[in-house]
matplotlib code that plots the C-alpha trace (Angstrom):
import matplotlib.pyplot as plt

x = [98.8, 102.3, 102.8, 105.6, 107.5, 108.4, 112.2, 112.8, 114.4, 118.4, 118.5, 119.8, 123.3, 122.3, 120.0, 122.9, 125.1, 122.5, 122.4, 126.0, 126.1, 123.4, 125.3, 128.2, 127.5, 129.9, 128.7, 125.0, 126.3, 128.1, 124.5, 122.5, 125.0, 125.2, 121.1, 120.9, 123.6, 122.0, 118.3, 120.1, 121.0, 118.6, 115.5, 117.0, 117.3, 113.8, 112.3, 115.4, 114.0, 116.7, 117.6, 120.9, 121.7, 119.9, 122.7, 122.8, 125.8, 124.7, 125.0, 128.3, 130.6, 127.7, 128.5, 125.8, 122.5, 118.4, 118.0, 121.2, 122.5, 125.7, 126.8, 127.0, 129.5, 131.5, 128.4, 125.9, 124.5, 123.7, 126.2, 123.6, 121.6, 125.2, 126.7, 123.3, 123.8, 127.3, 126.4, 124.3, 127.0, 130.2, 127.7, 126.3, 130.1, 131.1, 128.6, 128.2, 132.4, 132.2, 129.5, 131.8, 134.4, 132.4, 131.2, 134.5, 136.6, 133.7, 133.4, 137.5, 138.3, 135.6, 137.0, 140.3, 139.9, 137.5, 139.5, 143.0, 146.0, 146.0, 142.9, 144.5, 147.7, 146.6, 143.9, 146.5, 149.0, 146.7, 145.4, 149.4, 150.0, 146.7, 148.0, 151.2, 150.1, 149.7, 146.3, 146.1, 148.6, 146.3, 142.9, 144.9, 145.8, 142.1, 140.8, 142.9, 141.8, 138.2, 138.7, 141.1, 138.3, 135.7, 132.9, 129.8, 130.3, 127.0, 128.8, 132.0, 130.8, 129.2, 133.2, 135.1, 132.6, 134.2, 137.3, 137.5, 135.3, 137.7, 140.6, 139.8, 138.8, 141.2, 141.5, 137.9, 139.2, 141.9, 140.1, 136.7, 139.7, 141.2, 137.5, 136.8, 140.0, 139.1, 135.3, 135.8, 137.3, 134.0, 131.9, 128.8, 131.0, 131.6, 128.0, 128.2, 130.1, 128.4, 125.1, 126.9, 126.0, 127.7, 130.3, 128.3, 125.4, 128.9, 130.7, 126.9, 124.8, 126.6, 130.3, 129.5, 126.6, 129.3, 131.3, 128.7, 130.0, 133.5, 132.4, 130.0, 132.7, 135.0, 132.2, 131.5, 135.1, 135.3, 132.7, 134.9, 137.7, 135.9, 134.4, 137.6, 139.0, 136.4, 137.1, 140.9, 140.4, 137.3, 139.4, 142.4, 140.2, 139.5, 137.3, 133.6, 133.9, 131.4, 128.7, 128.3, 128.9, 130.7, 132.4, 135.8, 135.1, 133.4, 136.6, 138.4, 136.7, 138.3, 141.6, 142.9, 144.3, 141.5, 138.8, 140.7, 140.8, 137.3, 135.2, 135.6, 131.8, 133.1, 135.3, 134.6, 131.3, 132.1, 135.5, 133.2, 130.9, 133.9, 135.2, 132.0, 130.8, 134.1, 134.3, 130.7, 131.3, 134.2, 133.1, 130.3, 132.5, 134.5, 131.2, 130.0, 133.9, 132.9, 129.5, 129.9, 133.3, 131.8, 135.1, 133.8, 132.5, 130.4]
y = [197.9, 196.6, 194.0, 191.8, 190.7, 187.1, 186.6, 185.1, 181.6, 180.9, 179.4, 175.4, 174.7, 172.7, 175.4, 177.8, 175.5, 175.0, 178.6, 178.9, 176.2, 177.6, 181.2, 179.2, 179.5, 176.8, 174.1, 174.8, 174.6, 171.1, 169.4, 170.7, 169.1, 165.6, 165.9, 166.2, 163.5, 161.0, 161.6, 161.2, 158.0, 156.5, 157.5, 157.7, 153.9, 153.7, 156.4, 154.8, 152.6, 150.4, 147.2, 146.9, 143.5, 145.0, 144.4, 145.5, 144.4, 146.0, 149.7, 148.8, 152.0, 154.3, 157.9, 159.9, 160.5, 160.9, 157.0, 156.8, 160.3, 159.9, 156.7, 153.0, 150.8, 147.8, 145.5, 147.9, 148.9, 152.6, 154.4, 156.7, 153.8, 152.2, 155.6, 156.1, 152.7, 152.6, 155.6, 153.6, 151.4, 153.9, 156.0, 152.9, 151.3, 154.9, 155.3, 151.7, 151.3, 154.4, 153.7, 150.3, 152.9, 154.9, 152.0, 150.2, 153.6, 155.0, 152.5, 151.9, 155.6, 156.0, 152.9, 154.1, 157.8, 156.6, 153.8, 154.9, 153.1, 149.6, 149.9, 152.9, 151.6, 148.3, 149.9, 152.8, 150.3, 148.8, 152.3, 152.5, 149.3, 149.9, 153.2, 151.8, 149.4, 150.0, 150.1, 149.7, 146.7, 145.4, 146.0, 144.7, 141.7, 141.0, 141.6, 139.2, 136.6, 137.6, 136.5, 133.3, 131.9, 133.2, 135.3, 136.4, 139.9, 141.2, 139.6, 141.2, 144.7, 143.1, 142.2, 145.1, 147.7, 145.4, 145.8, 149.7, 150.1, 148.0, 149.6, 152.8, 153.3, 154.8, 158.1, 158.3, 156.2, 158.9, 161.8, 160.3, 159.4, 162.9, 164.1, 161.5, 162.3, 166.3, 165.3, 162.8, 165.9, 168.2, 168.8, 166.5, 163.6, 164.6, 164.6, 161.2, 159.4, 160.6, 159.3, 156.0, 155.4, 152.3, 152.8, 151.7, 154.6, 157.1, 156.3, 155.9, 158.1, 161.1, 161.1, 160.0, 162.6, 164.8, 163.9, 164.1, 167.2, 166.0, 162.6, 163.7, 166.1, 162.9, 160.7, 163.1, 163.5, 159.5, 159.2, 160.5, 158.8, 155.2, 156.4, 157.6, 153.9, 152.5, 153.8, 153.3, 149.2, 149.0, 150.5, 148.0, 144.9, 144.4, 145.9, 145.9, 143.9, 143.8, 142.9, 144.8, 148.7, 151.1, 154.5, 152.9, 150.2, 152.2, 154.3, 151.2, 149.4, 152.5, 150.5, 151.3, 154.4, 154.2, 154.6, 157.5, 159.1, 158.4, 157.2, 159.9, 159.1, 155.4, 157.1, 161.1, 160.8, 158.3, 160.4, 163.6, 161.8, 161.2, 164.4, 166.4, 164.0, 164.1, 167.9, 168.3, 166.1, 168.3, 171.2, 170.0, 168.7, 172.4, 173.8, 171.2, 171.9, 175.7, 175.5, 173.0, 174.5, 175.8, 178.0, 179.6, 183.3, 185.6]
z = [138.6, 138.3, 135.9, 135.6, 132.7, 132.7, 132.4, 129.3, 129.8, 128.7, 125.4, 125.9, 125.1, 122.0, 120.8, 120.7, 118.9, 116.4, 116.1, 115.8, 113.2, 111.0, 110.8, 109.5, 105.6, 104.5, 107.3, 105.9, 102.6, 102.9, 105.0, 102.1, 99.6, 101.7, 102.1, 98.2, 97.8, 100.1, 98.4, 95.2, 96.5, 98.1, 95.9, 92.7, 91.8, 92.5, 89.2, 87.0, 84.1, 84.3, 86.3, 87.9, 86.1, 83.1, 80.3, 77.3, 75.1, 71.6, 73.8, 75.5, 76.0, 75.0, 75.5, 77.3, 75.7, 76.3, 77.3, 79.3, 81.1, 81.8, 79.4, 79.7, 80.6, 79.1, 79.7, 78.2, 81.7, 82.6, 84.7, 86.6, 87.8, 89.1, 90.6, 92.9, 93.9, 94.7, 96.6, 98.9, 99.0, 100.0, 102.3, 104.2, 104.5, 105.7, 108.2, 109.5, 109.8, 111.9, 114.0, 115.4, 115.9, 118.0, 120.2, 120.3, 121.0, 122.7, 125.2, 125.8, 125.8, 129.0, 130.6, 130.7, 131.7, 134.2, 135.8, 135.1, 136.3, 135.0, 132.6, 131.2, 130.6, 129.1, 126.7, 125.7, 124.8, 122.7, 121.0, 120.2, 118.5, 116.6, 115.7, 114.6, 112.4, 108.7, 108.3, 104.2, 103.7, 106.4, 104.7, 101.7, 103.0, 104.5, 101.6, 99.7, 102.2, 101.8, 97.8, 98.7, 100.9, 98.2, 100.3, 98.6, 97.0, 99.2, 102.5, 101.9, 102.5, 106.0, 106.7, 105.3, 107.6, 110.5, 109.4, 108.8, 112.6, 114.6, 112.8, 113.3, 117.4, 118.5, 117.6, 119.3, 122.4, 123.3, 122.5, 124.9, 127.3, 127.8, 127.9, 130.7, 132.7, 133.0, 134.0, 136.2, 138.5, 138.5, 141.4, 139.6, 139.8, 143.3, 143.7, 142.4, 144.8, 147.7, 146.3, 145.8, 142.4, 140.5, 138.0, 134.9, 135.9, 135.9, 133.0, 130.9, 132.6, 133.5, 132.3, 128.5, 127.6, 128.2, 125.7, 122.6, 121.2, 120.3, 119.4, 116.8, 115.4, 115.4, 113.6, 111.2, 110.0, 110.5, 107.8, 105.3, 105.9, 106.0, 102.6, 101.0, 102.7, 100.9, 97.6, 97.7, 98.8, 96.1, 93.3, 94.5, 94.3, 97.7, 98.7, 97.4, 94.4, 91.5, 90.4, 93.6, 92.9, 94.7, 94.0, 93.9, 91.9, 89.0, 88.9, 88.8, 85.8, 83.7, 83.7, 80.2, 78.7, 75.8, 79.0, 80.6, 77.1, 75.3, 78.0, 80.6, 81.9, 83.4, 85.6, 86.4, 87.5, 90.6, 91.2, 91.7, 94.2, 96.2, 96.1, 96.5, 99.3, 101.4, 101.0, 102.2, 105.4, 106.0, 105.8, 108.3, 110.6, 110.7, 111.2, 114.5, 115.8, 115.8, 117.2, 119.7, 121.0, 124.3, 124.1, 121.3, 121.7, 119.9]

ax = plt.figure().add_subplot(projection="3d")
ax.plot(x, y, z, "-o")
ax.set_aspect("equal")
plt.show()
C-alpha cells in the first residue's frame, strides 16, 4: 500500500521575515527594550502613589530615596511619576507625527509613481521645497506662534504632531514613489488593465500592499526622529511645555550649572530614555530592513 506524503506547503513571505527578524539578536534585543519601555510607560503612572500635580515644596530638589526613586524636582514633585509620563508624551508625539507622514507621503508618493508626468512633477517639486526648507527654525518659529496666540499646553501637543507629520512626508513619498514606478511595470498590473479595474482599486488594492515592507522600515526609523524632534523643540520651549511633561522638557528644567552638578536626577534620567528608546527603534528598524529585504539570502 503506497502512501503519500503530503508536500509540505512554502512558508508565507511574512513568516519568513519574521523568522529572519527573530534570528537577528540585536533587532530582538531593541523590541524587548521598546516593549519594557512602553509598559514602563503606560502602566507605571497607574501603581505610583503620587499625583502628577501633587506638590510638595518642603521636599523640593530631593535627592533619590525610599518615598521618591529617582528625586524630586524644584516644585517637590517626583521625577519617576513625571519621566513615565513624559514618556507617554514623547512616544505618543513620535508615533502619531509619523503616522500623518505615512498617510500624507504615503498617499502622494503612490499618486505620483502611478500617474507620472504632470502629477509627478508637481508633487516632486513640492517633496523638494519641503526638503529644502529648514525644518527646526520652522518648528521654532511655530512654536513661538503657538505661545504668542497662547494655546492650551494639552492642545499644543495635538498641533506640534501636525507639524512634525506634514513636515516630514517626504522622505516616505519618494521612496513609495520609486517603489510604485518599478511595480506599476509587472505582469499583475498587466493583469489589471485588462480586467479594467479603476485607478483607486490599483494604486490601494494592489500597488500599495506592495510597498509595506519599506514603509514600515521607514516608519519605524520615522519614530525616532519625531521623538528626538520632540525633545530638541520641548527642551527649546516650544515644544511641549509644562505643566505638561515630556522627555525634553524635564532635561530642560535643569537650566543652571548648580542642577547639572548636584542634581543629576532632574536631568539624566529623561536624557537616558531618549537615548535608550531611539537606539532600540534603531536597532529594530536595522533588523525589519534585513528581514524584509526580499534580496536578502540565507
Amino acid at each position: 500500500m503506497n502512501t503519500q506524503v503530503p508536500a509540505k506547503q512554502p512558508d508565507s513571505p511574512w513568516r519568513i521575515a519574521i523568522r529572519r527578524f527573530t534570528r537577528n539578536r540585536l533587532a530582538v534585543i531593541g523590541l524587548f527594550i521598546l516593549v519594557i519601555m512602553a509598559l514602563f510607560c503606560i502602566f507605571g503612572p497607574m501603581i505610583s502613589p503620587y499625583e502628577l500635580e501633587q506638590y510638595d515644596v518642603k521636599n523640593k530638589n530631593a535627592s533619590p530615596s525610599a518615598d521618591h526613586w529617582l528625586g524630586t524636582d524644584k516644585l517637590g514633585r517626583d521625577v519617576l511619576l513625571r519621566l513615565m509620563l513624559a514618556g507617554r508624551i514623547s512616544l505618543t508625539v513620535g508615533l502619531v507625527a509619523t503616522g500623518i507622514s505615512l498617510i500624507i507621503g504615503g498617499t502622494l508618493g503612490a499618486l505620483a509613481g502611478f500617474y507620472r508626468k504632470f502629477t509627478d512633477t508637481i508633487i516632486m517639486r513640492a517633496a523638494d521645497i519641503f526638503m529644502s526648507l529648514p525644518s527646526l527654525p520652522i518648528l521654532i518659529i511655530l512654536g513661538a506662534i503657538l505661545s504668542d496666540l497662547k494655546v492650551d499646553p494639552k492642545d499644543r501637543i495635538y498641533f506640534l504632531m501636525l507639524i512634525l507629520g506634514i513636515l516630514g512626508w517626504t522622505t516616505i513619498a519618494r521612496l513609495v514613489r520609486g517603489q510604485i514606478l518599478t511595480l506599476r511595470e509587472q505582469e499583475f498590473m498587466q493583469a489589471t488593465e485588462a480586467l479594467g479595474l479603476r485607478d483607486r482599486r490599483k494604486i490601494f488594492r494592489h500597488l500599495m500592499p506592495n510597498t509595506v515592507p519599506i514603509i514600515i522600515v521607514t516608519a519605524t526609523l520615522g519614530v525616532a526622529s519625531a521623538i528626538i524632534s520632540e525633545s530638541a523643540l520641548s527642551f527649546l520651549g516650544v515644544g511641549v511645555i509644562p505643566p505638561t511633561p515630556s522627555w525634553g522638557n524635564m532635561i530642560s528644567s535643569a537650566n543652571s550649572l548648580i542642577d547639572f552638578r548636584e542634581r543629576p536626577w532632574l536631568w539624566i534620567p529623561p536624557g537616558l530614555c531618549i537615548l535608550i528608546t531611539v537606539v532600540a527603534i534603531n536597532l529594530i528598524g536595522d533588523g525589519l530592513r534585513d528581514a524584509l529585504d526580499p534580496k536578502m539570502k540565507k
